[in-house]
C-alpha positions as CSV (number, residue, x, y, z in Angstrom):
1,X,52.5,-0.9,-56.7
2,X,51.1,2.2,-55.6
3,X,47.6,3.3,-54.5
4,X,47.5,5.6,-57.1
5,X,48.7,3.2,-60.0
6,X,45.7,1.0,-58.1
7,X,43.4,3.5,-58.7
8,X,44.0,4.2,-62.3
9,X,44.3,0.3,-63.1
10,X,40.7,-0.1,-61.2
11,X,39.7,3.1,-63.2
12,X,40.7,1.7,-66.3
13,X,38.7,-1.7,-65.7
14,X,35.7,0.1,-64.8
15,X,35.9,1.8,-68.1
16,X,36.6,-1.3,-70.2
17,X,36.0,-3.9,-69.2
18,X,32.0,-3.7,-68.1
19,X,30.9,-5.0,-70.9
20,X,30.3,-8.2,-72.5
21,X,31.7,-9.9,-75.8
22,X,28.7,-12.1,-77.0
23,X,30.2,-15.7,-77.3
24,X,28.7,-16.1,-80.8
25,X,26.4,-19.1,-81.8
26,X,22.5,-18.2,-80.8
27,X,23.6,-15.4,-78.1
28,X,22.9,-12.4,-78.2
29,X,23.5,-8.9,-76.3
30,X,20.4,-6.9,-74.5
31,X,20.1,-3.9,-72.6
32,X,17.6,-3.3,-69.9
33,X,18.4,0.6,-68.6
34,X,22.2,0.7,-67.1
35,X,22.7,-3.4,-66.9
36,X,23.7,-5.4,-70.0
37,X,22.2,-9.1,-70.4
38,X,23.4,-11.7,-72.2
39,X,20.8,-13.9,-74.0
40,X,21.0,-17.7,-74.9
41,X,24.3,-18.6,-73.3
42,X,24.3,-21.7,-70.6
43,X,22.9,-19.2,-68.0
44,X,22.1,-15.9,-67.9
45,X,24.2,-13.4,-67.4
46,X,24.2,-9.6,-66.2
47,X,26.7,-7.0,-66.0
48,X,26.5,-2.8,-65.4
49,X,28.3,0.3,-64.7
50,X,29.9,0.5,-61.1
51,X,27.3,3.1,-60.4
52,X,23.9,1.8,-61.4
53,X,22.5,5.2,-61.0
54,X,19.5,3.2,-60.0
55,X,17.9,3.0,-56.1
56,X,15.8,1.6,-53.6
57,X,13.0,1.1,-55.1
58,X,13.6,1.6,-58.4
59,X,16.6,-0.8,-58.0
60,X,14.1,-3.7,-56.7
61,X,12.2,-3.3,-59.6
62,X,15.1,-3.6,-61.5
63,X,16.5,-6.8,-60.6
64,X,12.7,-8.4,-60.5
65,X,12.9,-7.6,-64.2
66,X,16.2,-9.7,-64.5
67,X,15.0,-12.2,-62.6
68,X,11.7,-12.7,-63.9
69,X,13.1,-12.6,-67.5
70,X,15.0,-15.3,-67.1
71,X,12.8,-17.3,-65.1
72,X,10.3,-17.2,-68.4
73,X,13.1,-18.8,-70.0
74,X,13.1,-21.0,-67.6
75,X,17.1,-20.0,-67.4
76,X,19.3,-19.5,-64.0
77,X,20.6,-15.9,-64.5
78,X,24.2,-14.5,-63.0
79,X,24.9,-11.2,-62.0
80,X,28.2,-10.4,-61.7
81,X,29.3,-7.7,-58.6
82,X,32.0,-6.1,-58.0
83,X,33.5,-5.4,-54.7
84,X,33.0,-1.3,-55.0
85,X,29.7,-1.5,-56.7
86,X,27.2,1.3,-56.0
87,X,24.8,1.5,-55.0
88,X,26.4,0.0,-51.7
89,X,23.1,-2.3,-51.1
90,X,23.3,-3.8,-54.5
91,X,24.0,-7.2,-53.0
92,X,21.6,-6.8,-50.1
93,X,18.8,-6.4,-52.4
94,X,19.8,-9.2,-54.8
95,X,19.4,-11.7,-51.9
96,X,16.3,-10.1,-50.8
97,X,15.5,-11.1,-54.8
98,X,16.4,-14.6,-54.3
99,X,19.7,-14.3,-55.7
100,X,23.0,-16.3,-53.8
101,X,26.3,-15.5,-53.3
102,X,28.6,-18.4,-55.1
103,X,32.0,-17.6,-54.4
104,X,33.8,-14.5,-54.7
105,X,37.1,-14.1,-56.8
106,X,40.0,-11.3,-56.7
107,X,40.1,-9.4,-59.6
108,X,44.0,-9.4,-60.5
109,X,45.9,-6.9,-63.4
110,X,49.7,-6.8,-64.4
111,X,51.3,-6.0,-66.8
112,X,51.8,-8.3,-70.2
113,X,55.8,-7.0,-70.6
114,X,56.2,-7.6,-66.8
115,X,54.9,-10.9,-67.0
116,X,56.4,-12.5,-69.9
117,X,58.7,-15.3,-69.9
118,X,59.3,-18.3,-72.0
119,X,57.2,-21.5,-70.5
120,X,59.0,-23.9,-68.4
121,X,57.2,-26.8,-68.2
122,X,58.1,-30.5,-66.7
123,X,59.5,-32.8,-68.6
124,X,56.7,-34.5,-71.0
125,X,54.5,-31.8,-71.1
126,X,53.8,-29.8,-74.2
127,X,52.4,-26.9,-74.6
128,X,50.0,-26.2,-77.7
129,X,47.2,-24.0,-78.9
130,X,44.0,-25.8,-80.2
131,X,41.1,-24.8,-82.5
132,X,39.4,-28.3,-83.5
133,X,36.2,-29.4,-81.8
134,X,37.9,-32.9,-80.5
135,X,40.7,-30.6,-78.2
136,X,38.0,-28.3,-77.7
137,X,36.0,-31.3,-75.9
138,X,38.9,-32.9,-74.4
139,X,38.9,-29.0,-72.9
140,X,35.2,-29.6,-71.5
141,X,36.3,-32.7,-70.3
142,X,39.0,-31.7,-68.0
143,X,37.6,-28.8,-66.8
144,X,34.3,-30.9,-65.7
145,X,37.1,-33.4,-63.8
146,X,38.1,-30.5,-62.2
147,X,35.4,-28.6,-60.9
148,X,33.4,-32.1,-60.3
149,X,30.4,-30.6,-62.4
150,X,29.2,-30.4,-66.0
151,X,31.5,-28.3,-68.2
152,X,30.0,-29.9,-71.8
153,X,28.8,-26.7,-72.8
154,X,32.4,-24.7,-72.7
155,X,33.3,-26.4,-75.7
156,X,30.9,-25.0,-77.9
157,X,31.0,-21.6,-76.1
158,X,34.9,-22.2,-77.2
159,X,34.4,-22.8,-80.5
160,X,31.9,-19.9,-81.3
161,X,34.5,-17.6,-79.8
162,X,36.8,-18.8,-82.0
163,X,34.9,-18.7,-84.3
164,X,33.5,-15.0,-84.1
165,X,37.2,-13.5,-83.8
166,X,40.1,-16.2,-84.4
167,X,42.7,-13.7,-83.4
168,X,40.9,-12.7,-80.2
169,X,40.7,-16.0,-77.9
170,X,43.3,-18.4,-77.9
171,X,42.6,-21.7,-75.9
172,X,46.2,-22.7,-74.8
173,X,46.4,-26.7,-73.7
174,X,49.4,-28.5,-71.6
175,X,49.2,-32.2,-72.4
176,X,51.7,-35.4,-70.9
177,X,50.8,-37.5,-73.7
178,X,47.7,-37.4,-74.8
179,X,45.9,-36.1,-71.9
180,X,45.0,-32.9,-71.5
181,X,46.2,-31.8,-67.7
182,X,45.9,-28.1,-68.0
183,X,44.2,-25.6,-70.3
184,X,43.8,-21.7,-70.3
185,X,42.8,-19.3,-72.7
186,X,43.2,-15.5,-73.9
187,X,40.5,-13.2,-74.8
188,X,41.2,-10.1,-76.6
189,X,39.3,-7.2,-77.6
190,X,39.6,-4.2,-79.9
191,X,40.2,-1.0,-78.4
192,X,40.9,-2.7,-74.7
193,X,44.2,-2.4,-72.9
194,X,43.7,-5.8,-71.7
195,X,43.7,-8.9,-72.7
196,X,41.6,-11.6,-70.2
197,X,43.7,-14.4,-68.7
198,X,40.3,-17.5,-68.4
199,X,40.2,-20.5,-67.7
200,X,43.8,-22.0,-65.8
201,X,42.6,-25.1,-64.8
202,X,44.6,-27.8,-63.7
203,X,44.4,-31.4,-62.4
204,X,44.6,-32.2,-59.2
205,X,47.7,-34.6,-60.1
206,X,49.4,-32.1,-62.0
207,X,49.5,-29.3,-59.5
208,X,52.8,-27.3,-58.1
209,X,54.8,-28.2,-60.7
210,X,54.7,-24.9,-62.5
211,X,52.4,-25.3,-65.5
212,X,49.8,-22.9,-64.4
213,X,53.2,-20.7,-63.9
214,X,53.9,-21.5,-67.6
215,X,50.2,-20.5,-68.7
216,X,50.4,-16.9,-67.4
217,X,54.2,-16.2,-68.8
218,X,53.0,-17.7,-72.3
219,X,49.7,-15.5,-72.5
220,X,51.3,-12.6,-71.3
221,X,54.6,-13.1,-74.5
222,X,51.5,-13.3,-76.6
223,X,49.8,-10.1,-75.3
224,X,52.6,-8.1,-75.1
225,X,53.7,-9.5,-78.7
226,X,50.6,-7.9,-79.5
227,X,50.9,-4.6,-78.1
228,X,48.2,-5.1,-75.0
229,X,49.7,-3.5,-72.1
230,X,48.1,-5.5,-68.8
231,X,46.6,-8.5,-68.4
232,X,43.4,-9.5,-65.7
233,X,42.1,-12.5,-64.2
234,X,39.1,-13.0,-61.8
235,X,41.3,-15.6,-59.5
236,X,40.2,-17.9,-57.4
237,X,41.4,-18.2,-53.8
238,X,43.9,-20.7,-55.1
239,X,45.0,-18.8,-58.1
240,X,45.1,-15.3,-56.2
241,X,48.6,-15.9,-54.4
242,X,50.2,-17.6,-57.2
243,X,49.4,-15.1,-59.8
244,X,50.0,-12.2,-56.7
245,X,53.6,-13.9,-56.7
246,X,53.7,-13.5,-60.5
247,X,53.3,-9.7,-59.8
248,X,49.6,-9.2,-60.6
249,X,48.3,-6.6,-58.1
250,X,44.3,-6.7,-56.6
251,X,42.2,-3.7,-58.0
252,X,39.0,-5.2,-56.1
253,X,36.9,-8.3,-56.0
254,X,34.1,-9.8,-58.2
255,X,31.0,-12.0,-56.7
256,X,28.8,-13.8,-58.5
257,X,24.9,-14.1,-57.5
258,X,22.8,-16.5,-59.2
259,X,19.5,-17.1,-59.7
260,X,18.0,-20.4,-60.1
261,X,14.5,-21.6,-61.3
């Protein structure tokens, strides 16, 4: 893909995908100057422009405010970066704040019709769509095996999604039996050219034999069904060459920094 076709995707994401979708349930959407804050999720979370139009100073004072609303509520907060953020010493003065780097992801797009393929999956494995609170659970469950911490609240985050727009997030599980060993889900949005590829975990057991493969090419027949022309993921650093493979091209990276009481 070409630097220039880079630069328009990277374009294109700054422009639409800035934002936040409130998950539903008790959340709700604030704005404090350029940033956007989410309210009443399982942490905090703040988002802005690539240029904050804010500096020195003024940008200290800022992200106190973040900070020190969240710490009222007696909430960790996370504000999401991006890798070509301006101000250029963003990040230097969220760590001055207190905030800490967790670990940073590559921000992927490609596109849906490029992408899609039917699923081939090993033998025993189904592929299936949930809505119900039990699979939505089973979902928590697996992803808290996974990442060896407590997931419990993604499946009520799930289920208000669902629940606020049942066309717009579809929670995709592949199961050998009845255990769930892989689930991903699709978030769409009105008026976006994208549709968000989240989620994609898998068990350790259940690795390199293509389901994650068979996640992507499914979301991306259902996105392109729909008429959504690309598709992005914040990947991991295990995720980034498979989906790179797949022919999903880096536009930049995303860092979260968190705040904890």
């Amino acid at each position: 893909m070409s630097e220039t076709l880079i630069d328009e995707l990277r374009t294109a994401y700054d422009a639409q995908l800035r934002g936040v979708t409130p998950p539903g349930g008790s959340t709700r959407i604030e704005r404090d100057g350029p940033l956007t804050r989410v309210v009443g999720w399982h942490r905090g979370f703040v988002t802005g422009p690539r240029d904050l139009g804010v500096y020195g100073e003024e940008l200290d004072r800022l992200i106190a405010r973040q900070r020190d609303f969240y710490a009222a509520r007696g909430e960790a907060v996370e504000w999401k970066t991006r890798g070509h953020d301006l101000p250029a010493d963003l990040t230097d003065r969220l760590t001055a704040a207190g905030f800490v780097a967790e670990d940073s992801e590559t921000v992927l797009i490609g596109k849906s019709a490029d992408l899609a393929a039917d699923p081939v999956l090993p033998e025993g494995v189904r592929l299936r769509r949930i809505t119900a609170a039990s699979d939505l659970q089973r979902v928590a469950a697996m992803e808290s095996t996974v990442w060896g911490e407590d997931w419990s609240w993604l499946a009520d985050d799930l289920a208000a999604r669902i629940e606020r727009a049942p066309e717009d997030t579809v929670v995709l599980v592949a199961e050998a039996g009845t255990e769930v060993v892989c689930s991903a889900w699709l978030v769409f949005k009105d008026g976006v050219d994208f549709g968000g590829l989240w989620g994609g975990s898998t068990l350790k057991e259940w690795r390199g034999q293509g389901i994650y493969r068979a996640m992507v090419a499914h979301r991306a027949q259902l996105a392109a069904v729909r008429g959504v022309p690309y598709l992005y993921v914040d990947a991991s650093a295990d995720s980034a060459p498979i989906l790179t493979r797949l022919g999903l091209h880096a536009v930049t990276t995303t860092t979260p920094y968190v705040w904890s009481p």
